[in-house]
C-alpha positions as CSV (number, residue, x, y, z in Angstrom):
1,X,118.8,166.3,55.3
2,X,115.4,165.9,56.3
3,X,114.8,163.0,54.3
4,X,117.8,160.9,56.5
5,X,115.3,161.7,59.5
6,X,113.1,158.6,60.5
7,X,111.6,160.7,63.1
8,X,111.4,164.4,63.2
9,X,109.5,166.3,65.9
10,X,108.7,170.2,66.1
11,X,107.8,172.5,68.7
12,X,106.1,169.8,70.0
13,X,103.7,171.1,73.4
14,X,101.3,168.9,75.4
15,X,98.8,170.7,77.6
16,X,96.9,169.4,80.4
17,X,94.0,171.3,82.0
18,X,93.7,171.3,85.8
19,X,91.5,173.4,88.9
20,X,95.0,175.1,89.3
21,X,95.6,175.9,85.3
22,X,97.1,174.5,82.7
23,X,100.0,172.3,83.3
24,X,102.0,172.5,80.1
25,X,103.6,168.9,80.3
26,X,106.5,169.9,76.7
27,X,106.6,173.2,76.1
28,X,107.8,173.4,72.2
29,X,110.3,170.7,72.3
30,X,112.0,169.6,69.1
31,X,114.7,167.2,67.9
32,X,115.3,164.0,65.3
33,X,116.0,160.7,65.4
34,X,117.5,158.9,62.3
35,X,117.0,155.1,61.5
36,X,119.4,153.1,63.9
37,X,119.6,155.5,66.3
38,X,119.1,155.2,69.8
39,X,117.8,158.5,71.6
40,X,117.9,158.6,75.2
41,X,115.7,161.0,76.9
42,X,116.8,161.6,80.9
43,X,115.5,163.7,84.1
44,X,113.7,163.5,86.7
45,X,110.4,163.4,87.7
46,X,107.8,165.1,86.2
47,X,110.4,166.8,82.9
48,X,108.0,165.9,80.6
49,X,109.8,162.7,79.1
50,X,106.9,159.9,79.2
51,X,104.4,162.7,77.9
52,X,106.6,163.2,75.2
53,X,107.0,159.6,74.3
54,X,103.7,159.1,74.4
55,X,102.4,162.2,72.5
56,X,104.6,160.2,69.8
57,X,102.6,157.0,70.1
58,X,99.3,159.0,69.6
59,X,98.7,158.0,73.5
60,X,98.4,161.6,75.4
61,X,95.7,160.7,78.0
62,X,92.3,162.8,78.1
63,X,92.0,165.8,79.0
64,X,95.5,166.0,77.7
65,X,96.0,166.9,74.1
66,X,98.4,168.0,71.9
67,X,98.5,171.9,71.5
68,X,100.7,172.5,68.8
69,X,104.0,171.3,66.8
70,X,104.2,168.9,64.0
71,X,105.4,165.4,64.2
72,X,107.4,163.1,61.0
73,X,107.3,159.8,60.7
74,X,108.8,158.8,57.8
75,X,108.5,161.6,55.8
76,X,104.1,161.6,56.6
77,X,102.6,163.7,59.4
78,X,101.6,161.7,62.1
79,X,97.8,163.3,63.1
80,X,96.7,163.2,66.4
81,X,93.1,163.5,65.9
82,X,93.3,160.0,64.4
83,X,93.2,158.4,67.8
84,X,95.1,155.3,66.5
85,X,98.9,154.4,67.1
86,X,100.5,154.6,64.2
87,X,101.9,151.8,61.9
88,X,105.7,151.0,62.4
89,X,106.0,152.4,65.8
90,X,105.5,150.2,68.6
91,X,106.0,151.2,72.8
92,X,107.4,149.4,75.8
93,X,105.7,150.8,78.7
94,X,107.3,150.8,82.4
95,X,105.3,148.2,84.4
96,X,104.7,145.4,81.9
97,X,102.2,143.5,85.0
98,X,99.8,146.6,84.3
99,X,100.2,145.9,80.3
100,X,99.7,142.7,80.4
101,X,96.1,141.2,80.9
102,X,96.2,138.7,83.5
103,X,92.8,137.1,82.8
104,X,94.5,135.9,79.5
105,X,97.5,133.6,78.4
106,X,100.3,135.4,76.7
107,X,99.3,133.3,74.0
108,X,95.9,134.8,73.7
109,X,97.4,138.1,73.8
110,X,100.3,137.8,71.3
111,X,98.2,136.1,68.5
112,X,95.4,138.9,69.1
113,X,98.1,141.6,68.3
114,X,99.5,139.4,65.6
115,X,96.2,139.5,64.4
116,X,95.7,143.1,65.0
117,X,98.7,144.1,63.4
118,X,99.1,141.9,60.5
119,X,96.6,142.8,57.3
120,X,97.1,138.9,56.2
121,X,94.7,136.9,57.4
122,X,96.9,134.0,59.4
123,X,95.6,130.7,60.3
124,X,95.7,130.2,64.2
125,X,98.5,127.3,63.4
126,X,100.7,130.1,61.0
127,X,100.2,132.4,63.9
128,X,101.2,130.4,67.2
129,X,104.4,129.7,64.9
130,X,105.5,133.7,64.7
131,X,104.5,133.8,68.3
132,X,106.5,131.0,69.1
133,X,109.2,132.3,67.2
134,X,109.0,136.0,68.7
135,X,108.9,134.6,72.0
136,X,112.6,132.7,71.5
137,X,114.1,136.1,69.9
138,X,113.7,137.7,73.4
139,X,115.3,134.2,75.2
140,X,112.0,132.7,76.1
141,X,111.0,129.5,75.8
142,X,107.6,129.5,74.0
143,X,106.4,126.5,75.2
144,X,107.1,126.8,79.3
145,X,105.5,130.9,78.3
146,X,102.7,130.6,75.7
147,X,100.3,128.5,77.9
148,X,101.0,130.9,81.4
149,X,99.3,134.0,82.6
150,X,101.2,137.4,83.3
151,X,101.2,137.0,87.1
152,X,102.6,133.6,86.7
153,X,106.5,135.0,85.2
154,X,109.1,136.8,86.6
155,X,109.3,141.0,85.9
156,X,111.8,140.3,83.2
157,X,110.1,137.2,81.4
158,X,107.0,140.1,81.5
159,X,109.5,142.9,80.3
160,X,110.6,140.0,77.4
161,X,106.8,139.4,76.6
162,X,106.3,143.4,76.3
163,X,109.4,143.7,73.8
164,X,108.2,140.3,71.8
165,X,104.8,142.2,71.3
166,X,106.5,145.1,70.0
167,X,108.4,143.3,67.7
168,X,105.2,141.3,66.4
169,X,104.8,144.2,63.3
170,X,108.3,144.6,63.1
171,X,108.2,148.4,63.9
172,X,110.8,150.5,62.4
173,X,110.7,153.0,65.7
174,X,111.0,151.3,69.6
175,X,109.5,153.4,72.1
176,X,110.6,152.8,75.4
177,X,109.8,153.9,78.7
178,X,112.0,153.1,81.7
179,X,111.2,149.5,81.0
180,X,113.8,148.4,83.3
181,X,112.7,150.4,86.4
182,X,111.4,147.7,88.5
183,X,113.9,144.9,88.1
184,X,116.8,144.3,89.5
185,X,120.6,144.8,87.8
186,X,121.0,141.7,86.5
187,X,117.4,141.3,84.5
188,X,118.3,144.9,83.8
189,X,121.6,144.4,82.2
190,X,119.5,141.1,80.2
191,X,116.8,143.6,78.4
192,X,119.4,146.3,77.9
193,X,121.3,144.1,76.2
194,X,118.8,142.1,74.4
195,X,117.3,146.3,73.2
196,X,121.0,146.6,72.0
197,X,120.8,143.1,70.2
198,X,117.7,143.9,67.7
199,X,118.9,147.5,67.0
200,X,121.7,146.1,65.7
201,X,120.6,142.7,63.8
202,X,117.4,144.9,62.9
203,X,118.6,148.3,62.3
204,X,115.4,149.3,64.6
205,X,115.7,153.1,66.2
206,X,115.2,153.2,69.7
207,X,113.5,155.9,72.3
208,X,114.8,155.1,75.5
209,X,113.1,157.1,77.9
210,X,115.0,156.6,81.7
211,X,116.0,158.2,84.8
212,X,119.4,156.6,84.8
213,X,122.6,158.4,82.9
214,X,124.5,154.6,83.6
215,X,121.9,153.4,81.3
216,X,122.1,156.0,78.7
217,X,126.1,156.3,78.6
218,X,125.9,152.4,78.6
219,X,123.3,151.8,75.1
220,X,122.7,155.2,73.6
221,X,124.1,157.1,71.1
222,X,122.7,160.5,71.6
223,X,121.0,162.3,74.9
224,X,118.3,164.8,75.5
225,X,118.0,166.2,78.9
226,X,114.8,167.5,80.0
227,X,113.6,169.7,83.0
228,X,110.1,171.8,83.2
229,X,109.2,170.1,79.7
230,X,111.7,172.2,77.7
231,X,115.1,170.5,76.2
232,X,117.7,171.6,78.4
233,X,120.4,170.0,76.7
234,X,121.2,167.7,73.6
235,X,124.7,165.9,72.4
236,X,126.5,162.6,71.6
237,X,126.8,160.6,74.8
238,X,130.8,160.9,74.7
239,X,130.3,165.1,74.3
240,X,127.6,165.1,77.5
241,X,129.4,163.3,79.8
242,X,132.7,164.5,79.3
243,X,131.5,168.6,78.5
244,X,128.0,168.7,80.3
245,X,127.0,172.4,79.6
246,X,123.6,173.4,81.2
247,X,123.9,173.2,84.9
248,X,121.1,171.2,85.2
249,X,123.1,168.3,83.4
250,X,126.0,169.2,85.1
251,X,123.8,168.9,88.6
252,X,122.6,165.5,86.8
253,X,125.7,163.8,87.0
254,X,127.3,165.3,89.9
255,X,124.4,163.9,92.1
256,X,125.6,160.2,90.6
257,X,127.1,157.8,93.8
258,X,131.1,158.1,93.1
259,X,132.7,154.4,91.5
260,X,135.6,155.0,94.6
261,X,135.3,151.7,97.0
262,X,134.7,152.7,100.5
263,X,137.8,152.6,102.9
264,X,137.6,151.9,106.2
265,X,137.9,154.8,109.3
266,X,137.2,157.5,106.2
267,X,133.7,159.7,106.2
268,X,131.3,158.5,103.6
269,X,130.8,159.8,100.3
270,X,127.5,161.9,100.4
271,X,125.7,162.7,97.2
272,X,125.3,165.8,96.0
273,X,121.6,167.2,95.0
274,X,120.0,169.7,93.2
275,X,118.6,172.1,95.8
276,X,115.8,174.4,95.2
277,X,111.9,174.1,95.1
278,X,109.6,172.1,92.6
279,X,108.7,173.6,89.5
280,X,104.7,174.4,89.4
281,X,104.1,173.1,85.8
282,X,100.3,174.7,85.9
283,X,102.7,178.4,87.0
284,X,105.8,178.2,84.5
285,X,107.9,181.0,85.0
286,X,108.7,183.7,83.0
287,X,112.1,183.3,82.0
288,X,114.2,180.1,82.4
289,X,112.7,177.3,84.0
290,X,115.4,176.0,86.2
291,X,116.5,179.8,87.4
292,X,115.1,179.3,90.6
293,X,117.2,176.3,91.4
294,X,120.4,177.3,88.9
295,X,123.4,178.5,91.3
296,X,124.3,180.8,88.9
297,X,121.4,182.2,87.6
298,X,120.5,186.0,87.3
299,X,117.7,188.9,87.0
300,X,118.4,188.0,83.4
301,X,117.6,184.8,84.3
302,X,114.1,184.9,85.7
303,X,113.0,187.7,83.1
304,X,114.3,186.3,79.7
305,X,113.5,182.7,78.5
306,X,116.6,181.3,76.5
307,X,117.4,180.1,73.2
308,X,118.7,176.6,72.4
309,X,122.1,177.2,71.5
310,X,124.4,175.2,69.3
311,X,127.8,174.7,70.7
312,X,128.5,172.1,67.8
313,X,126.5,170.3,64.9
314,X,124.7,167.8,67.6
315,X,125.5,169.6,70.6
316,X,122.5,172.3,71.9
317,X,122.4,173.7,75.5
318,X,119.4,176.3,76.4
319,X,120.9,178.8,78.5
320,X,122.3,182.7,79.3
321,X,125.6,181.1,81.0
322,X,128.6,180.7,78.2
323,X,131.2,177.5,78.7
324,X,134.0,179.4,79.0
325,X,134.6,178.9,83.2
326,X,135.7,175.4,84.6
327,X,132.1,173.0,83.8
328,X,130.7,175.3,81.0
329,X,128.9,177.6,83.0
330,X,130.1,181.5,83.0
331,X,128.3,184.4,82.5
332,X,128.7,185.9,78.5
């Protein structure tokens, strides 16, 4: 029911006005998320995933704006004309050094979004305290991090510093985009698991916006694929990777390095790719977006735009092809 939803979004479309037209960053994208849940959204560059995110947060950067589609938050519309991010959602953004204001201590910074956040009025001693506090939830210690600058930690004590400032309001909904991109696997593997930590002690629902399926088959629970800001595909991790059924996912995760060790005297592995040219976002095509690199797309292709289908309850594909052949895609 629509009720179970804590956050339902509907044919959502950003638009962003350029010399060469309008580049329509989501195209009518919708889909849920219910309370606990984590959502990962995946593909590559330029799909429309951080737009969408942040259209969420109320954050679509001028001239950008949100051209139509509703979006729930707890049963109230969320109205982007308001210019303000709203309460109970909070964001992790990619590059926490550009987030963070270096001409202030994290201190500074937390207690003014405590401050911000919080309609009590705390003392500055009653504050420090739920910074300090905060700041030890993410494995920090607040007194060697309080007094520093953001240039003086690490990417992942920054990363830990972006999620404790999240947490401040204790938001029902965590945004966040590819905030493990620049950090190597082992700080990665800390803030996934520290995300997977306070969604379960917290029951928080997570929007996990990356590039990489290890991540997503790793900490979330559903998937949405996205290519030329439309919803290619949407399941359950286990029913995406183990039935993939647009061949853009299927593409997806053949073009992932193979978990075979190398032997010695044999040919390396090479990955595969999805061939075909760029998608002009400002010159959408007039039937399916990823016709023109599909291998088995047709005249039907290029002319007709699909539907979403549903194959199950929480499995949707948008595409002409049928998933009878070997990999789910045959012509119906």
């Amino acid at each position: 029911m629509a009720n179970d939803f804590l956050l339902q979004v509907r044919d959502l479309s950003v638009c962003f006005p350029s010399a060469s037209g309008d580049v329509h960053a989501v195209n009518s994208v919708s889909f849920t998320l219910a309370p606990g849940e984590i959502l990962g959204i995946v593909g590559e560059s330029g799909s429309g995933k951080s737009t969408l995110a942040g259209s969420v947060m109320n954050l679509t950067p001028p001239p950008g704006k949100v051209t139509g589609g509703q979006i729930m938050f707890q049963g109230q519309e969320l109205k982007s004309s308001l210019h303000a991010i709203p309460d109970g959602i909070r964001m992790i953004f990619q590059d926490p050094m550009s987030s963070l204001d270096p001409y202030f201590t994290i201190e500074s910074q937390m207690i003014e979004t405590l401050r911000a956040t919080d309609s009590s009025t705390l003392s500055r001693k009653e504050a420090l305290h739920t910074c300090s506090q905060m700041l030890a939830r993410v494995g920090l210690d607040p007194k060697t991090v309080l007094k520093r600058y953001s240039f003086e930690l690490s990417g992942g004590q920054q990363q830990r510093v972006m999620i404790a400032l999240a947490l401040l309001s204790d938001p029902s909904l965590l945004i966040a985009d590819e905030p493990t991109t620049a950090l190597d696997v082992t700080i990665q593997d800390q803030i996934l698991s520290l995300i997977r930590k306070l969604n379960q002690e917290t029951g928080m629902a997570v929007l996990f916006v990356t590039h990489n399926l290890g991540i997503v088959a790793d900490l979330c629970h559903r998937v949405m694929v996205m290519y030329g800001g439309e919803i290619m595909e949407s399941a359950t991790c286990d029913a995406l990777f183990d039935h993939p059924l647009h061949p853009y996912t299927q593409g997806l995760l053949k073009s992932l390095p193979k978990t075979e060790p190398y032997v010695a005297g044999t040919a390396r592995q090479k990955l595969d790719s999805i061939g075909g040219p760029a998608l002009d976002m400002a010159n959408l095509p007039k039937g399916c977006v990823f016709a023109d690199r599909c291998p088995y797309s047709t005249d039907r292709c290029r002319e007709e735009k699909p539907a979403l289908k549903a194959v199950s309850d929480q499995h949707f594909y948008r595409c002409h092809l049928g998933t009878e052949a070997e990999g789910g895609a045959s012509h119906e």
